[in-house]
C-alpha positions in Angstrom: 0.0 0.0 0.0 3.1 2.4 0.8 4.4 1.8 -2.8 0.6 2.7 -4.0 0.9 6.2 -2.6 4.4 7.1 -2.9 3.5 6.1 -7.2 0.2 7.9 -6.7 2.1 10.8 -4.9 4.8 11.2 -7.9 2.5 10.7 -10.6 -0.1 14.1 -9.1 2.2 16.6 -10.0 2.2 15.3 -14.0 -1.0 14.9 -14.0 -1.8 18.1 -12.6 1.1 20.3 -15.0 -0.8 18.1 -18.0 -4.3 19.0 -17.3 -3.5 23.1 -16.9 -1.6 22.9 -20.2 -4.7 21.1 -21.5 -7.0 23.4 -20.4 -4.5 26.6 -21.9 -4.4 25.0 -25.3 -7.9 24.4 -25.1 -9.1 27.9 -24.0 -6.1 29.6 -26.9 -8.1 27.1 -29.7 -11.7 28.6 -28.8 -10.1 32.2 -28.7 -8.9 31.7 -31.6 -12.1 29.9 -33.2 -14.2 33.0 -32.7 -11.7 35.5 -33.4 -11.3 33.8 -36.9 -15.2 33.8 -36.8 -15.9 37.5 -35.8 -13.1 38.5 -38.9 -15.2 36.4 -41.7 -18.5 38.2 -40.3 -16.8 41.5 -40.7 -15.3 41.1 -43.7 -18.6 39.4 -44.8 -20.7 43.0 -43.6 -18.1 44.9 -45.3 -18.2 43.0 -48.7 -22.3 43.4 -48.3 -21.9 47.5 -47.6 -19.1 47.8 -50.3 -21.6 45.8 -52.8 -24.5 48.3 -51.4 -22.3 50.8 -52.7 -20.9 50.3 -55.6 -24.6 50.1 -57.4 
């Protein structure tokens, strides 16, 4: 049982370092998801006003 919890104890500190860098990459993905999202819908308003326009 003491070689359960000094493994267990060792293995925490990994787990917990991976799970923070998963969540990071996780949250920089969706940030960068809707800024990518928000550009296309501006560009799309400003093709729509430019066509407005131009007639």
């Amino acid at each position: 049982m003491d070689n359960f919890l000094a493994v267990l104890a060792a293995l925490i500190p990994s787990v917990g370092v991976g799970l923070l860098f998963w969540l990071a990459m996780r949250k920089i993905v969706r940030a960068d998801r809707n800024e990518r999202l928000a550009l296309d819908r501006m560009d799309a308003e400003e093709r729509e006003q430019a066509d407005g326009a131009g007639r």
